[in-house]
C-alpha positions, 0 to 999 in steps of 0.5 A, spaced: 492 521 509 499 522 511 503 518 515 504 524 519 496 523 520 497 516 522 502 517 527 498 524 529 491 519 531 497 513 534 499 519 539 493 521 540 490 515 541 495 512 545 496 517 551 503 513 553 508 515 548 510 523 544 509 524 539 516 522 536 515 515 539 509 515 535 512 516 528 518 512 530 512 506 531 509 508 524 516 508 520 517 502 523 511 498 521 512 502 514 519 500 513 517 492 516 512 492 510 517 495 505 522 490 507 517 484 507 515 485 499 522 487 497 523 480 499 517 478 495 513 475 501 505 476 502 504 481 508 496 480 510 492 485 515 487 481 518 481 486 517 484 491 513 487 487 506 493 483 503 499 486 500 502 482 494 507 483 489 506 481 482 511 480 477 509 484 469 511 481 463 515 484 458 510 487 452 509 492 448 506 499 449 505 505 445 509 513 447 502 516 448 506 524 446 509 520 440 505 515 438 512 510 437 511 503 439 517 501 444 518 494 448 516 495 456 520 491 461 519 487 465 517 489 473 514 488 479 509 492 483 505 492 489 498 490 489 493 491 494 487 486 495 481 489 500 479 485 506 472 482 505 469 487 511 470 493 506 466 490 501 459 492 503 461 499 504 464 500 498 457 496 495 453 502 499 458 507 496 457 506 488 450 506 490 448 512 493 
């Protein structure tokens, strides 16, 4: 899924606004979540998950074509925590 999709189901869905104004929304709730864990804030979405911002150690690695072990920085990145509500879904998921 796209975020064309997603503004295409909000356009859809909603009925008072084009198309336009649809992805317009979508950008704007992107960009706002975006600029949130830039800023290294928590962004909770009640029903669906957290967005966090874990920060990575620096250690060592390996190159996987050369096999030269080399020194990998340290880093941010972004981490999603499913809210409790996917939970049985996903039981339901592995078992089938």
């Amino acid at each position: 899924m796209t975020k064309a999709d997603i503004a295409r189901i909000v356009y859809e869905r909603h009925g008072g606004i084009s198309n336009r104004e649809a992805a317009r929304l979508v950008e704007v709730i992107f960009e706002t979540i975006k600029r949130h864990l830039g800023e290294g804030e928590k962004v909770q979405i009640t029903g669906f998950g957290t967005f966090l911002v874990r920060q990575k150690r620096e250690r060592r690695g390996r190159n996987p074509q050369t096999g030269e072990e080399m020194l990998i920085r340290p880093r941010s990145s972004v981490v999603f925590r499913p809210s409790k509500l996917f939970a049985p879904a996903a039981a339901a998921a592995v078992s089938a």
